[in-house]
Structures are given as C-alpha cells and as structure tokens.
N, C-alpha and C positions, 0 to 999 in steps of 0.2 A: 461388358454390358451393352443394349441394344443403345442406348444414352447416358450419356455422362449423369451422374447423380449425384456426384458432388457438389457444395456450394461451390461459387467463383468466391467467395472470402475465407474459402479453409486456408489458405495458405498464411493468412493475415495471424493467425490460432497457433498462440506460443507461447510459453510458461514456462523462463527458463527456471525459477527458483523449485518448483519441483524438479525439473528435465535433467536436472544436476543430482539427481538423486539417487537413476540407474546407476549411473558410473561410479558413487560414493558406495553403493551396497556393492556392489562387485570389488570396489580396492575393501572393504569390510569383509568379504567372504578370502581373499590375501592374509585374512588374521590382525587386520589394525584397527583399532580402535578409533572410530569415526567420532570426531567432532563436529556437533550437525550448525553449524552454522546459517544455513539457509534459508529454513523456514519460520517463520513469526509465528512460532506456538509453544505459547507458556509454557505449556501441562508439557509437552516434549520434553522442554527444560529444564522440569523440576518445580514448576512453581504450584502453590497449592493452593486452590479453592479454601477457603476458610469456612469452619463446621460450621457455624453458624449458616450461611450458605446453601451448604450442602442439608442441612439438617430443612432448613424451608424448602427444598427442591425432593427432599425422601419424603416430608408431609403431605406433598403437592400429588406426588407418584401413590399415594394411597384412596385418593380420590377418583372415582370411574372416571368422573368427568374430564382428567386432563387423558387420555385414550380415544377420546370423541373427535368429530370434525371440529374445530372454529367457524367462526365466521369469516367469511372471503378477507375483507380489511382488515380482519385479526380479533381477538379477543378483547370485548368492550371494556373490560375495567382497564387492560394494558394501554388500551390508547388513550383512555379519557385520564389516566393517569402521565401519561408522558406528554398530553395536551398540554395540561395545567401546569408540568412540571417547567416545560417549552416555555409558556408564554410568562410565568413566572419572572422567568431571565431577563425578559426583558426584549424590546424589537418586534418583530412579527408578531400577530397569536396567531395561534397555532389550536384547531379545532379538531374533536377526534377521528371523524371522516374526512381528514387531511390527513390521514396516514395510515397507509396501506405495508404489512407485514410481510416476510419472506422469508425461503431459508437459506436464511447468510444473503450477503452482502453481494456472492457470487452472482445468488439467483436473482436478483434486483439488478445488478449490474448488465447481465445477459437481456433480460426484458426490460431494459429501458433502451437498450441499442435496437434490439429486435424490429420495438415496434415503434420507430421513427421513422420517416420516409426515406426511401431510398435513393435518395438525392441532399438527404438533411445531414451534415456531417457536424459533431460536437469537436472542438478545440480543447485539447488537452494540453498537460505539463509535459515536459521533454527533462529530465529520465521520467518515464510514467511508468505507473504501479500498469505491470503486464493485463491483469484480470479487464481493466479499461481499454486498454490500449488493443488488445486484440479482439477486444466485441466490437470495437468501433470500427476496426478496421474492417474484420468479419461482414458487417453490418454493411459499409460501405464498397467491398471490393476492390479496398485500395488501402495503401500505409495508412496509419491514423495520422490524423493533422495536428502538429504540434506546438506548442509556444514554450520559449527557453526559461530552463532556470536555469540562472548563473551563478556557476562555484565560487565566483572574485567575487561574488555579493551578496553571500551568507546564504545562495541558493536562491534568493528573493526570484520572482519573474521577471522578466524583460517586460516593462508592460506597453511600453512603444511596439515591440513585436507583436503581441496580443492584437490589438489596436492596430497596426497596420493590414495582419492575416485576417482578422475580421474584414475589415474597410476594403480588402481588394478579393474576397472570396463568399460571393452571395452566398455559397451553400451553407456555411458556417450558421447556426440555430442557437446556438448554445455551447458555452463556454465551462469546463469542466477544473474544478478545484482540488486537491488533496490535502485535506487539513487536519492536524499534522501530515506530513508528507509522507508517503513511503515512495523512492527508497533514500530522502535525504536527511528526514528530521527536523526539514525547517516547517517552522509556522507562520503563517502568515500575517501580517500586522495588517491591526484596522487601517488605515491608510492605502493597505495595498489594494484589501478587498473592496473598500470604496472606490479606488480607480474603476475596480474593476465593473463593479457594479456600473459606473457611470457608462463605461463602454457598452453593457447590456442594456442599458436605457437608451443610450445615442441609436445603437444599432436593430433595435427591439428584437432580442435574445432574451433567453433564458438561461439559468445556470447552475449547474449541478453542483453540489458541492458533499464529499466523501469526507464523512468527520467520526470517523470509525474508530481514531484515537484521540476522540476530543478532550475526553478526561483525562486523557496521558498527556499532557500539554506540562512542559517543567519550565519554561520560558519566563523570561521576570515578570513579561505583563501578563496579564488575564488572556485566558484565551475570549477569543472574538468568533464566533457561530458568523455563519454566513446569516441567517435570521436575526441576527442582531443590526446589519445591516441592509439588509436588502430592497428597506421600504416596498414601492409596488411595484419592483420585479419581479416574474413568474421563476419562482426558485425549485429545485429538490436540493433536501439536507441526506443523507443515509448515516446512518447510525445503526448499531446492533450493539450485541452484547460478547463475543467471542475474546474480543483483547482487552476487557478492563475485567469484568465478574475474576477470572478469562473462563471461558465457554466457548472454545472455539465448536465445538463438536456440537452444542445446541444447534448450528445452525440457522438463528435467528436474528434476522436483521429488519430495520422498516426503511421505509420513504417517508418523507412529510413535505406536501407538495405545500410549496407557499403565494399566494395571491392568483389561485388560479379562477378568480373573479374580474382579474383586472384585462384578462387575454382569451378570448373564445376557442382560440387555436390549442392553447395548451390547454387548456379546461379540458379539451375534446382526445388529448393525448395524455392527459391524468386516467381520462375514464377508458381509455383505449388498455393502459397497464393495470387498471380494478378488472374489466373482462379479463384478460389474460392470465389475469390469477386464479380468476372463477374458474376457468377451465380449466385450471390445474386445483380448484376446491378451496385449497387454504394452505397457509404454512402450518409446519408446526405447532402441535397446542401445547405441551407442557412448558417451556421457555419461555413463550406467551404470562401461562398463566401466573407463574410466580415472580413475572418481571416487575410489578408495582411494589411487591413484599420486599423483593432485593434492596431495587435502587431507592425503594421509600427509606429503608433501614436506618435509623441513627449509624451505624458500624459502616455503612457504605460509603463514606464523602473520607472516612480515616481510611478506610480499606486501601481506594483509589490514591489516596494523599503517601502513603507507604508505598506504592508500586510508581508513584510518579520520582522521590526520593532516591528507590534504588536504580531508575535505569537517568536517571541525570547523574547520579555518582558512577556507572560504569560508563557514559557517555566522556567523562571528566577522563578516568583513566584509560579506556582507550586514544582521547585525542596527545593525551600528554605521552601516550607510547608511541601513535604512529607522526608523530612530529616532528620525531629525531628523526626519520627514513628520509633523505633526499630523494626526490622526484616524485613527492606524492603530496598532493591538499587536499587538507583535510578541512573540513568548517566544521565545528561544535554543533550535535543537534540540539534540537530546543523541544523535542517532540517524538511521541512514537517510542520504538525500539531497537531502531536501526543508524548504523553508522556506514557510508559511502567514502570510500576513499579513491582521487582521482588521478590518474595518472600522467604526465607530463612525456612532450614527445622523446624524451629520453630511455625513461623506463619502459616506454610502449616497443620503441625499438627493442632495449635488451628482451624483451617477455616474446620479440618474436621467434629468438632463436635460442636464446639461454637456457641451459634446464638444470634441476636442481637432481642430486641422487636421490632415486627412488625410499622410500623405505623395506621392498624386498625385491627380489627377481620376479615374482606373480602379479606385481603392482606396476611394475614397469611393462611386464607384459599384457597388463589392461592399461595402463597411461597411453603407452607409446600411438600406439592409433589413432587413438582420442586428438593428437594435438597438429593433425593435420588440418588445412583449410578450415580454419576455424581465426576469429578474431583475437588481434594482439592479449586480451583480458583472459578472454574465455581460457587462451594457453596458458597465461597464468592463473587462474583459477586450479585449471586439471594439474599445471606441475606443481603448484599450494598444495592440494590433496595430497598428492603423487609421496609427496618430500617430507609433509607434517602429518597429515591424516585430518586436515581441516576442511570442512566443506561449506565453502562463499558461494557467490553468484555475481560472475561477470555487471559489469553495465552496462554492455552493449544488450542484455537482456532486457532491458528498460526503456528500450524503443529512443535511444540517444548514441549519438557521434560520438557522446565523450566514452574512454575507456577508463575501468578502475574496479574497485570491486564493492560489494556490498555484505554487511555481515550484521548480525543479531546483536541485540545489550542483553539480552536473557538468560545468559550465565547466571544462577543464583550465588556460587561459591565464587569469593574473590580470589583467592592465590589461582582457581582453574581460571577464574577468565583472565587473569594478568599471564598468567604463562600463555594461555592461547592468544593472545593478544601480541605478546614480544615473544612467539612463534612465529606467527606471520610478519612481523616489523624483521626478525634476521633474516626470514628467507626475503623478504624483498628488497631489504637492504643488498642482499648479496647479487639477488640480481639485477640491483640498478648501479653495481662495481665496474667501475667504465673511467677512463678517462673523457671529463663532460667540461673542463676549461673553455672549449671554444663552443661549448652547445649553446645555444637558444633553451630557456625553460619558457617553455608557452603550454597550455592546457591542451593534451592532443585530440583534437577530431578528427582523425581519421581511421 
C-alpha cells in the first residue's frame, strides 16, 4: 500500500480463548471427539433456556414492533425497568437515561476504549478477561496497564499495587473491575471495592466495573454491585443478558453511567458513547424488548438461583480433583463459570519439554507444529488436546506472567465432567513426574 493502514494497536488484538479453536477443529477433523472447554457458552454446553422463556421471547417475535429500529439508549420500558430494578438494591440510583444499550458486552467494551482519549489509559486486573485487555491496549498503542490478582489470596487484588500504578502514572483515568471474574472466579468483597473506590476519589478516576455474571455470584456473602458502593464516583456498571437468561447470541448488553453530575469530564464522555451508538442507530430490539417480561418474572430469581447451585457444585468437584495433582493451585471459585489452575515453576519446566502420546498419527501431525515458540501453558494446553481431546486456554492468554490453565464449570452431565476433569488432573500429573526433592514450589512467572 501507498501507507500503512493499519492501526499502531492491532498488534495489542488477541483472543486466545477463541484462537484455540482452529487447532481444536483440525485435531476434530483427526476423528476425536472434542471437548470444548474454552468458551463460556451455555447453549454450547447443553444448557437450556427454559419454555417459559422461550415462550415470552416467540410472543415477543410476533409483534412487527420488535423488527423496528429502538431508540439510540435502548427501548424505554427496558430501561425504566432496570432503573427501578437498580436502584431498588440499594446505593446509587440509577435513572433511565443512565443507561445506554449494546450488542453484547463486546460492543460496549470496544466503544468505551474507542472513545477515550488517547493518552487516557484504564487499569485493569492481571489475568484480564482478553475482550478488555485488548481494546485497551488497541486503544492505547501499548500492553494494557495492569494491577495483580493474587493466587496465595483467593485471587483478591493487590490493592497497594493498584494504589501505587495509579499514584505514579498520571495517565491512568480509570480503574477497571471484573466482577465476578473471569478467568478466576473470584468476587470481590465490599471491603475490597471500597478500597478501591477510595483510590478513585483520592485520585479523581472513574471506574468501570464488568458485572456480567453478577447473578452467578455462589459466594457465602451477597454479591456487592460496584453501585452499591460507589457513592459520588463517576462509575460504568455493564451488564447484559447472555450468561444468566443464557442468551449469549441475543447480543444484548447496557452501560449504566453512575454520577455523571458530580464530573463535567465524564458527563462529556458518557455523551461522547450515546453519539457513537447514534451512529451506529441502535442495538438490537427484540432482547431489548422482552428484557422487563424475563427478569420481571416470579421464575427468574429460581431460574438464576438453580444455575448458581450447579456451577458451585461443579466448582466443589473440580477443585477436589485438581488438588491431588502436585505443582498446580488451585483457589475455589466463588463466581462465574470458570476455573484457573496455576502452575508452579516445576511443572512449567516439565510442560516445556514433556509430551504426552498423541491420540492418533493425524493429531500428532497437527500437534507437533503447534508447540514451537510458544509459552510453557500454551504447550500444555496443545499436548492436553493432543493426548485427551480436551480443549482449555493457556493463561498466559489473559494478559498475566503467571502460567496455568483456564477451563469452563458448564458441563451439565456429572460423570462427563468428573471424567474430563481427572482426564486433565492424570495428564498433568504425569507431566509434572520429576524428581522435585530439591525444587523450590513458587508460583511461576515467567
């Protein structure tokens, strides 16, 4: 080309938990039978919308009206109902042109890095859910800026980290939450997020906070809304509907900007992402419109209360399998649908060079490639495939030093997920078969 026409932040643009997916359909086209591990989608899984549901969302589809445009902020009864429902809870209130509509969480996520300034960088978690971490980067033209969560402390944040990266990096604007986490599971306790809030007042920040599995919360206390404490900090909550209804395929997620009276700056970057959507007209309307009928529903609060039950009973039995495996920790999620397991500098070594027997000669012949120059995880990840037919996601995908892997609770059938479960627990047992007497067990980052 006459000029480069690329961004300078493509290179930042990386999504391993799909990217793992060419290479899982090619050892699938081998003749094995893939277990998809990877991706957070119910309906993938087996898990089933409930008629009732489904029956408000066929009534909804007979009406011209959900075919139509929306309005740019979304469909007025949707939000004046998630208003009320908001401020119900308690904390913030929450008005209904405070919340602006999208499709999915993706598309929210993508325009709110967009249209920040280009010198304004958000502080994210370290492992970070990719879809963040690489708009931000994108956005920025540099790694995303990260603060630690620590495996020795149930994943909690470092919030002294937090707190110092702020204090010694003007560009920092806003400080970014995942609650419940992906890819750890942990939830954050009120305590934590007052910290943090306190930091976004000291430092006058904003702060985003992604509560996408808020109602998946299995942890003994209540979950805690960043709006329940936020007071007058200029906040965004995101929410959607794809992993509790589950609806991934709706597409339909919102923003709910919180106090953006108290800051002229963010006020002017709330209305910067309402244009941005104008020009792109509106999200989707039918999701929209049958969102009040859902989450209004007596059946909704049992529905969500049944999906919270089975993935803290699968969270129970994966931890109690991969507990026995030496050179791996594990922390209990509390949250979500995802379980991380981390690897220790022992087993990172064996995963550099160990391999496991394929399961065919066509498998090894798509494997083997694969596991060059490539991160101590990642080679474990492809020889996991390679040897079971199981398909995780590294965690060096997650924009963190630490190595290990990350896998789904969304098996609905228990005997499949305990056998997939002490599948992966033999093979990495076998590959962490070492004489390790004289080793160091320390959490590996490198």
């Amino acid at each position: 080309m006459r000029k480069t026409i690329v961004h300078r932040g493509a290179d930042e643009l990386s999504y391993e938990i799909r990217g793992i997916t060419h290479l899982a359909q090619r050892v699938a086209a081998c003749g094995v039978d893939v277990v998809w591990e990877n991706i957070g989608d119910p309906i993938a899984k087996g898990h089933a919308v409930p008629e009732w549901i489904m029956d408000i969302v066929a009534k909804a589809a007979r009406r011209n009206i959900s075919y139509g445009y929306s309005p740019t902020r979304g469909v007025n009864a949707a939000r004046a109902f998630l208003a009320t429902q908001r401020t119900a809870e308690g904390g913030a209130t929450l008005h209904a042109d405070d919340i602006l509509f999208f499709n999915g969480l993706g598309d929210a996520i993508a325009v709110l890095y967009e249209y920040l300034a280009p010198d304004a960088r958000i502080l994210g978690p370290s492992p970070a859910y990719p879809t963040h971490s690489s708009a931000e980067g994108a956005h920025a033209q540099s790694p995303h800026l990260t603060y630690t969560l620590n495996p020795q402390n149930n994943w909690l944040p470092d919030i002294d980290d937090i707190r110092n990266k702020v204090r010694y990096n003007p560009s920092i604007v806003g400080i970014l939450i995942i609650n419940p986490d992906n890819p750890t599971g942990m939830v954050y306790p009120r305590q934590t997020l007052q910290d943090i809030v306190a930091i976004a007042r000291e430092h006058d920040l904003f702060i985003v906070a992604d509560e996408i599995y808020a109602h998946l919360a299995y942890c003994d206390e209540p979950f805690v809304s960043l709006a329940h404490v936020i007071g007058n900090i200029p906040g965004i909550v995101l929410r959607g509907m794809s992993k509790e209804v589950p609806w991934p395929g709706a597409r339909c997620g919102w923003a709910e900007f919180y106090n953006t009276n108290t800051d002229a700056e963010f006020a002017r970057y709330a209305t910067a992402l309402h244009d941005a959507k104008m020009l792109e007209v509106c999200a989707t309307t039918l999701p929209q419109t049958v969102l009040p009928e859902i989450y209004g529903d007596e059946r909704f609060a049992q529905h969500v209360k049944e999906q919270r039950a089975v993935y803290a009973r699968r969270a129970k039995q994966a931890v109690d399998i991969f507990r026995t495996v030496p050179h791996i920790h594990v922390v209990p999620p509390q949250g979500a649908f995802y379980l991380s397991l981390v690897f220790d500098n022992v087993l990172c070594e064996r995963a550099r060079t160990a391999t496991l027997p394929p399961l065919n000669d066509a498998v090894r012949d798509v494997i083997t490639p694969a596991l060059n120059d490539v991160p101590c995880d990642t080679r474990c990840v492809y020889t996991l495939l390679a040897h079971t037919g199981i398909c995780t996601v590294p965690l060096s995908g997650f924009n963190t030093t630490l190595r290990g892997i990350r896998m789904t609770l969304l098996e609905r059938d228990d005997d499949r997920f305990i056998q997939t479960c002490t599948q992966l627990a033999v093979a990495l047992r076998r590959l962490s078969e070492a004489d390790d007497s004289h080793c160091q067990i320390d959490l590996a980052t490198v």
